[in-house]
C-alpha positions in Angstrom: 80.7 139.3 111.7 81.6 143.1 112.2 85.0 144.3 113.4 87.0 147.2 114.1 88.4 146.4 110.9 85.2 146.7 109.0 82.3 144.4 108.2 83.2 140.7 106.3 80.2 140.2 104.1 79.2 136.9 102.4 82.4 136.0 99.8 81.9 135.1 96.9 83.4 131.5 95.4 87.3 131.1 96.1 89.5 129.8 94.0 92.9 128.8 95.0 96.0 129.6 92.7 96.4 126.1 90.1 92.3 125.8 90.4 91.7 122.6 91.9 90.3 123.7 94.8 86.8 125.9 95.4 84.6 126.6 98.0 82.2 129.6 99.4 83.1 130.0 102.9 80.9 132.3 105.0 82.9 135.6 105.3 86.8 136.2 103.9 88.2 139.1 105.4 92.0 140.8 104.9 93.2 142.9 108.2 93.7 146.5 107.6 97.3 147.4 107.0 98.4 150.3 109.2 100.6 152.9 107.6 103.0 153.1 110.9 106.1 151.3 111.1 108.3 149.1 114.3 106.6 147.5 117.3 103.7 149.8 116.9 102.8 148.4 113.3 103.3 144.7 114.7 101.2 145.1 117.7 98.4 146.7 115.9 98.2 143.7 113.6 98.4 141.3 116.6 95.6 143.1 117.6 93.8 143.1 114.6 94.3 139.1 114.5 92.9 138.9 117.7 89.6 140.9 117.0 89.4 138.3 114.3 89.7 135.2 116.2 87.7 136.5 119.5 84.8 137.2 116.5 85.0 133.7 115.6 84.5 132.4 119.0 82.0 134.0 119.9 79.9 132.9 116.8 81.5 129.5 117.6 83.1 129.7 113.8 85.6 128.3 112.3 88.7 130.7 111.1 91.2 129.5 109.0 94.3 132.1 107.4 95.3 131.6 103.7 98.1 133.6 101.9 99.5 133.4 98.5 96.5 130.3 97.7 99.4 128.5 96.1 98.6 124.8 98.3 96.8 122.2 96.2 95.2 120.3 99.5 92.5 121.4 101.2 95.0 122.6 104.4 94.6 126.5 104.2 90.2 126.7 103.4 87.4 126.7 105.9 84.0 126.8 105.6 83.5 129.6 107.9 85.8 132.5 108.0 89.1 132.8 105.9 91.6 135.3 107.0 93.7 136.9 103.8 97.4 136.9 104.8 98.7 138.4 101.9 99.6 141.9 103.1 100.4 140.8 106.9 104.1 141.0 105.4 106.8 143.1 107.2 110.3 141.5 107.0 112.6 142.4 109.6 116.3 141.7 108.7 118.8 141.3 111.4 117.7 141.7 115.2 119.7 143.1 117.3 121.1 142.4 120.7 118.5 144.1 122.1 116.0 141.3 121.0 117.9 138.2 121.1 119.8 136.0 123.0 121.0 134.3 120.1 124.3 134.3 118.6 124.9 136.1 115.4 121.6 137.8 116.0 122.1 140.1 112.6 121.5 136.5 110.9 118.1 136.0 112.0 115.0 137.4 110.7 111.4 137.9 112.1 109.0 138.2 109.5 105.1 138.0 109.2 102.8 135.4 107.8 101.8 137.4 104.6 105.4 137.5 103.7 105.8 136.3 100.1 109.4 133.8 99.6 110.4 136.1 96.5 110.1 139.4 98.8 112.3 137.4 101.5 114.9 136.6 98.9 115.2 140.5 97.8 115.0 141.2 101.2 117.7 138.9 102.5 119.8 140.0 99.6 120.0 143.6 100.3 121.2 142.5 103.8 123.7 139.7 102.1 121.7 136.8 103.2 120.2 134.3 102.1 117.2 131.6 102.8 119.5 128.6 103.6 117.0 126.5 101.2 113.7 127.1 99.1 111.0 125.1 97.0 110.8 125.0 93.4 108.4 127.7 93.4 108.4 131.4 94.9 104.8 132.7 95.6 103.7 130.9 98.1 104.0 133.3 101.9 106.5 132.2 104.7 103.6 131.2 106.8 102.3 128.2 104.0 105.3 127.3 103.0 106.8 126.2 106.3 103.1 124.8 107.6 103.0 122.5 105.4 106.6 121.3 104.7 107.7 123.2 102.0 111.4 122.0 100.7 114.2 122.2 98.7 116.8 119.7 97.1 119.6 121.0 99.4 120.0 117.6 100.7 122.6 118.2 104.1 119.9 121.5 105.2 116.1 119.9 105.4 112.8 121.3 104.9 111.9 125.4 105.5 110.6 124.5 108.7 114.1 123.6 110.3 115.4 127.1 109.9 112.6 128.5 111.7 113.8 129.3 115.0 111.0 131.0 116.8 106.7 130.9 116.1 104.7 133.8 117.1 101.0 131.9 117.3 97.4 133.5 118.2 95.1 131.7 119.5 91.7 132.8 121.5 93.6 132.7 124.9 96.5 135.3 123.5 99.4 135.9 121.7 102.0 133.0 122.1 105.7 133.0 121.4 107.2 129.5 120.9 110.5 129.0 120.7 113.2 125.8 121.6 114.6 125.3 125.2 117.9 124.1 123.9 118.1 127.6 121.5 116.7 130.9 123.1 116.0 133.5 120.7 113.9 136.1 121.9 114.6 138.8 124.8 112.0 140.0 126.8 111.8 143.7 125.0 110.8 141.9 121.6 108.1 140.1 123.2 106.5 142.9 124.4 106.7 144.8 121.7 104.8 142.2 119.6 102.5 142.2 122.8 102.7 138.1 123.3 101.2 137.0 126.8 102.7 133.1 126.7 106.2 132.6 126.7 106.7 128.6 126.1 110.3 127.3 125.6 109.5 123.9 125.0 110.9 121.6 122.5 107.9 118.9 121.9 105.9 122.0 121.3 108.0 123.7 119.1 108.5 120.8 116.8 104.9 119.9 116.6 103.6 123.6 116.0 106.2 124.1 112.9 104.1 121.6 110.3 100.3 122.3 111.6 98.7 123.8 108.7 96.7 125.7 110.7 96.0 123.5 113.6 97.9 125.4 116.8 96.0 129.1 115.8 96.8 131.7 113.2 100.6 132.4 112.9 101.1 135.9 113.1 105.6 135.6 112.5 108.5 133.6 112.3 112.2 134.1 113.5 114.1 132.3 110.8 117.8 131.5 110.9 119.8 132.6 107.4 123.1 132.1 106.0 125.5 134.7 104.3 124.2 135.5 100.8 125.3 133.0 97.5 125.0 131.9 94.3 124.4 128.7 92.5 126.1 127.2 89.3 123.3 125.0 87.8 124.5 121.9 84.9 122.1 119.8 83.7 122.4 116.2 81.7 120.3 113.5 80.2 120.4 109.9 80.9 118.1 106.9 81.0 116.3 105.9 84.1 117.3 102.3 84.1 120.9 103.7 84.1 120.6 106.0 87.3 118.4 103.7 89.3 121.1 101.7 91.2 122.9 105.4 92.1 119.3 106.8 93.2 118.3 104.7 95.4 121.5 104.7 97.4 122.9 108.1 97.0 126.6 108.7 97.8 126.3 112.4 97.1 130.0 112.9 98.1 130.8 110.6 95.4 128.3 111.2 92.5 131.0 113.5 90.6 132.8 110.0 89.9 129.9 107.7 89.5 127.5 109.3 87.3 131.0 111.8 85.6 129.1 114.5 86.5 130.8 118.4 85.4 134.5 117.8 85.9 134.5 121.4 87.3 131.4 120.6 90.0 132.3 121.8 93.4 131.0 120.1 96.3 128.0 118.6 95.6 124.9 121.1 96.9 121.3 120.1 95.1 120.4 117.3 93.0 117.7 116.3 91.2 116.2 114.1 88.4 113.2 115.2 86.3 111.8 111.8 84.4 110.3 111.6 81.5 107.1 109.3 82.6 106.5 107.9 78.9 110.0 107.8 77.4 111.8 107.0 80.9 114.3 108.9 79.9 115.9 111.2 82.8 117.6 114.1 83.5 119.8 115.5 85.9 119.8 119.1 87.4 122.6 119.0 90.1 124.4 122.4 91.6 127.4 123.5 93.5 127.3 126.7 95.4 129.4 129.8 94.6 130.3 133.0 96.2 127.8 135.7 95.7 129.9 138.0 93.7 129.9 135.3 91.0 128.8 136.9 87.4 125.4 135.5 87.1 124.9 133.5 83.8 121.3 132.5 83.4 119.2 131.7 80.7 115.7 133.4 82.5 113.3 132.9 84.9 111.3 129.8 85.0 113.6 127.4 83.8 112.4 124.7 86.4 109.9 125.2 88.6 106.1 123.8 89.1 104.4 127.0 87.5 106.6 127.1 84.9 106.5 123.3 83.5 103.0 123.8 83.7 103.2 126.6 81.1 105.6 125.0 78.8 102.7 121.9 79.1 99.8 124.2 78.6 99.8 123.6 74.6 98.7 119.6 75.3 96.0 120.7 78.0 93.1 119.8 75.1 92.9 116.8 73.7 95.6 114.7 75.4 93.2 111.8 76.1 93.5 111.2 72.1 97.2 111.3 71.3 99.5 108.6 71.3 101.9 108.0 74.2 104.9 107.6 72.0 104.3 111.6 70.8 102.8 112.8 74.2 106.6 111.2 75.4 108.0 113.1 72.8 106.3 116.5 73.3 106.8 116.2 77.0 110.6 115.3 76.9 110.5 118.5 74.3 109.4 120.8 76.9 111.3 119.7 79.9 114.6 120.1 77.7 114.0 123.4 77.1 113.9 124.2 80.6 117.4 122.5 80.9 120.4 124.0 80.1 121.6 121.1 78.2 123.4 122.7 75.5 126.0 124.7 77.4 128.1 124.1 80.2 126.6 126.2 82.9 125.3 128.8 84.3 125.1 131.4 87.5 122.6 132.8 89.4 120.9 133.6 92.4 118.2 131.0 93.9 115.0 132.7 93.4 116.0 133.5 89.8 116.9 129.8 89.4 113.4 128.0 91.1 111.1 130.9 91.0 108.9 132.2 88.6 108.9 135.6 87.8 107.3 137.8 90.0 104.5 139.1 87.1 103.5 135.4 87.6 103.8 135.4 91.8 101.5 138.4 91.4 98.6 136.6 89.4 95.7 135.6 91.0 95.8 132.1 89.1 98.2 130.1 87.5 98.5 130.5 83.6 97.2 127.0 83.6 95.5 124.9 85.7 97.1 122.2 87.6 97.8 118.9 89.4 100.6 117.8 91.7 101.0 115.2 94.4 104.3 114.9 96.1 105.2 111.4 97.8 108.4 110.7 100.3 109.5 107.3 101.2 113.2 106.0 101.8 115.3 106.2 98.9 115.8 102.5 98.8 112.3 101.9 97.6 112.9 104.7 94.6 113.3 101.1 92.2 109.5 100.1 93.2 108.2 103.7 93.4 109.0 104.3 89.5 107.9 100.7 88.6 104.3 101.6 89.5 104.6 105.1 88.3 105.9 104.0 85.0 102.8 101.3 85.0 100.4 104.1 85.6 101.7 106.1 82.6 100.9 102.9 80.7 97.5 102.8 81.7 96.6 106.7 81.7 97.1 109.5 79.7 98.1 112.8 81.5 100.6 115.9 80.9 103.0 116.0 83.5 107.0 114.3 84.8 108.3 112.9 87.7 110.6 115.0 89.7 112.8 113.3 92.4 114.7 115.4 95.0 116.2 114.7 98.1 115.8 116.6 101.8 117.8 116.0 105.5 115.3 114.3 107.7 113.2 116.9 109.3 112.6 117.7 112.9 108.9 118.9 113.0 107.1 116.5 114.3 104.6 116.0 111.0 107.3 116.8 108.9 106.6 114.6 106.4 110.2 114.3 105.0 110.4 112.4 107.9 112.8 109.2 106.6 116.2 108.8 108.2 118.9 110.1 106.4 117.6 111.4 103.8 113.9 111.8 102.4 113.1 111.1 98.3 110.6 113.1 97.4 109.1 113.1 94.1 106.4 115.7 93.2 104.0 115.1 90.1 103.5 118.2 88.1 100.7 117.4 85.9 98.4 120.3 83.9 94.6 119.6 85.1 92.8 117.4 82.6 90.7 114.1 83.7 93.8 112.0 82.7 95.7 113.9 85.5 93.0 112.8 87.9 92.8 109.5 87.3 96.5 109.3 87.4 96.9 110.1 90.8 94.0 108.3 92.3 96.0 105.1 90.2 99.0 105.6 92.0 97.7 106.3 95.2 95.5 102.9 95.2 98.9 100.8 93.8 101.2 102.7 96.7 98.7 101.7 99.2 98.7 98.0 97.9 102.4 97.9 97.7 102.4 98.1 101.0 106.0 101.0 101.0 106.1 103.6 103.4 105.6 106.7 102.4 104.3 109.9 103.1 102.7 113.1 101.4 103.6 117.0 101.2 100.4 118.4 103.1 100.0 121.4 100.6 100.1 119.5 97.9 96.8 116.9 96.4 96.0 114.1 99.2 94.0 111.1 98.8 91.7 112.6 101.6 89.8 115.2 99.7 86.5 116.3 101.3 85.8 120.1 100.2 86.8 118.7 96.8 83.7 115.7 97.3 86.2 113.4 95.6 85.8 111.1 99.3 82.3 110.5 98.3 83.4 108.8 95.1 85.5 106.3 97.6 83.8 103.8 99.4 83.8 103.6 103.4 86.7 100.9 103.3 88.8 102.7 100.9 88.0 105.7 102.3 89.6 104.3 105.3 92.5 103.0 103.2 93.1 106.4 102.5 93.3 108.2 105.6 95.2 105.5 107.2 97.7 106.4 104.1 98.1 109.7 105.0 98.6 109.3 108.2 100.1 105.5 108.7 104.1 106.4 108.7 103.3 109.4 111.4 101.5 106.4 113.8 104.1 103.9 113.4 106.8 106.2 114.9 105.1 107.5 117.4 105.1 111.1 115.9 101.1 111.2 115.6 100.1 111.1 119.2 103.1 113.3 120.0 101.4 116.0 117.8 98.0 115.7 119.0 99.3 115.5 122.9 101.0 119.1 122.0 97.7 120.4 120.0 96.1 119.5 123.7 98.8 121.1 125.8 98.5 124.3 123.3 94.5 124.1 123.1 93.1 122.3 126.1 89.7 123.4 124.9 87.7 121.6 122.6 85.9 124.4 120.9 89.5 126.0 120.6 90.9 123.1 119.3 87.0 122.7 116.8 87.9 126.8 115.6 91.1 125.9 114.2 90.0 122.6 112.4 88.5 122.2 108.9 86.8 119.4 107.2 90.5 117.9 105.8 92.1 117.9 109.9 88.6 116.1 110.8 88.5 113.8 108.3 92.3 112.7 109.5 91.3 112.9 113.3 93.4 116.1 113.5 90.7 118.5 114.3 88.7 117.8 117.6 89.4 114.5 119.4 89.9 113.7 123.1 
């Protein structure tokens, strides 16, 4: 396929960021970044975009966009064309009255796909604003994180996704600009200047296109909604599971200062969190307050809990875990994850992305230090008691380097939002390095969630059951293979949520070879790509 923007020849193998994923699509191409600046700099990216996606249908290819290659499912990869986001990533802080309708317009930002959730942070900061929540990791760009219901553990705010307040999608009919009907955003002078042709204000739309992973087109920006800048004070303690179980699975948050005597000086209660040991069961809490932003930061370094860096503090047991006993793999693990705790002092101070992210050598990398593993499950926090029964039954039964991570996230309003459980979602994530213990763990826990018959759902950038780049389906046979889809997607059916998503794919892409462009082989093999 040649383009104004130059000729994409054969790639070679692509790797994502923690390894688990490779594949040889036909052609990988990264738009030319212009050197101008303002609505001329936006519309000759838009137009770029375009070129790309007009290419694609002419060939009748597939084109799927990929940014920071941080997701561990098979969401962001194609077979055909993949479109590198990475340096589609001008951040706009504050709009003015000129382009929005919105109040407190200096508090909303429109930034492109490329952007990277470190670069927002030290964007926002300079401003004195702030994301208004962010995952436990900082390289992946705006446009994956919020595609594929990236969250935080701020439990009254909700996945990224529900402070994005406008979508600026392109598709091979145009340039669209989505936005809510009950909460205008955009004048008619920004839209042209980022040369959109549709103008939808529709809610059922909006709140289907926020989580598609690619499915509604190639999103070219994103108006987000912040909050004035702040800090966070960060305390940390150690319990036993059994001992936190009956205050987990109902969580009074306004009253866990008095139930579980957490910091006598906590504020009001703003992130909480419980990282278990899976071989000792032995927990322990990180929980935060926030504070004003001119707080004296007091932290111990970067990397003190986030995926990338448990990983790296777990690299030493990546060899030979199969062959060491579960008592000292318990030991070595709990080892690790306290030294990421700040257990031996009171507190300390700092700014989000220094507290979740890695540092930004690390963003940087092509590939993680080490290799790695994660799913990440969400179910109603009253199940939490038979969720960690099974977990803590797998560890019995495999061997693998890794922890349990609860958090907690405000139901979310994207229609395939998967922290989709009224109040409040548990999600636990499964940080594991990559070893063939790690493997077998997950496919053990999937197989006993599906037989224990709880609801639950599954972070779609994180490892699925459904895995077909990976060939790991063709290990499963055509009944559990079935089992497994109908696990991904079984919670999304039962409330209706399913067929309103695919009813607003339709509305968006009428077209069934727009709607075949913008699939890949993980949307077909869930029914998401091209149906009637």
């Amino acid at each position: 396929m040649k383009t104004n923007n130059g000729v994409i020849a054969p790639s070679k193998q692509w790797i994502n960021f923690f390894g688990n994923i490779q594949i040889k699509p036909r052609g990988i191409c990264k738009p030319y970044v212009s050197s101008t600046s303002g609505s001329i700099y936006f519309r000759e990216t838009v137009s770029q975009y375009q070129e790309l996606i007009a290419n694609a249908a002419r060939e009748d290819r597939k084109i799927r966009a990929y940014g920071g290659s941080w997701s561990l499912s098979e969401s962001a990869v194609c077979n055909d064309y993949m479109v590198n986001t990475i340096e589609t990533n001008n951040i706009n802080v504050g709009l003015s009255a000129d382009d929005s309708v919105a109040k407190h317009p200096d508090q909303l930002v429109l930034t492109q796909c490329g952007a990277r959730i470190r670069d927002l942070h030290d964007r926002l900061g300079n401003k004195g604003l702030a994301l208004p929540t962010t995952g436990a990791s900082e390289g992946q760009t705006i446009a994956g994180a919020v595609s594929t219901g990236t969250h935080g553990s701020a439990f009254n705010v909700g996945a990224m996704s529900d402070y994005v307040v406008a979508i600026h999608l392109l598709t091979a009919s145009g340039s669209v600009w989505l936005e809510r009907a009950n909460d205008p955003i955009s004048t008619q002078k920004l839209r042209d200047e980022l040369g959109v042709s549709q103008f939808l204000q529709d809610d059922e739309l909006f709140a289907a296109a926020l989580v598609s992973f690619g499915s509604f087109g190639i999103i070219h920006a994103f108006v987000l909604r912040c909050v004035p800048q702040y800090k966070l004070r960060v305390f940390a303690a150690d319990w036993k599971y059994e001992d936190l179980e009956a205050n987990i699975m109902k969580p009074d948050f306004p009253n866990l200062k008095q139930k579980l005597k957490l910091a006598s000086d906590l504020g009001e209660l703003f992130h909480f969190e419980v990282i278990v040991n899976p071989y000792t069961q032995h927990a322990y809490l990180r929980y935060m307050d926030k504070v004003p932003h001119d707080t004296d930061p007091r932290s111990p370094g970067p990397d003190k809990w986030s995926m990338t860096g448990l990983l790296s503090a777990l690299n030493v047991l990546s060899d030979g875990v199969h062959g060491l006993p579960q008592r000292e793999l318990g030991r070595v693990i709990g080892k690790n994850i306290r030294d990421m705790l700040p257990l031996d002092q009171r507190s300390f101070v700092d700014l989000p992305q220094n507290i979740f992210g890695p540092t930004k050598k690390r963003i940087d990398m092509d590939r993680a230090v080490v290799d790695g593993y994660s799913t990440e499950i969400g179910l109603h926090p009253s199940d939490l008691g038979r969720f960690f029964h099974i977990a803590f039954d797998v560890a019995k039964k495999t061997s693998f380097n890794g922890a349990y991570a609860l958090r907690y996230v405000k139901q979310t309003r994207a229609t395939l939002g998967w922290t989709l459980f009224e109040p409040v979602t548990a999600v636990i994530e499964t940080p594991m390095t990559a070893t063939q213990g790690a493997k077998d763990a997950l496919r053990e826990l999937w197989r006993r969630l599906r037989e224990s018959k709880i609801p639950h759902t599954f972070h779609w950038g994180q490892c699925l059951p459904v895995r077909p780049i990976a060939a790991e389906d063709a290990r499963l046979g055509d009944a559990e293979l079935a089992a497994a889809r109908n696990q991904v997607l079984a919670q999304y059916q039962h409330t209706g949520r399913l067929a309103r998503w695919k009813a607003a794919r339709k509305k968006l892409l009428p077209d069934e070879s727009a709607r075949r462009m913008f699939s890949n082989k993980l949307t077909e093999a869930l029914d998401l790509g091209v149906y009637e």
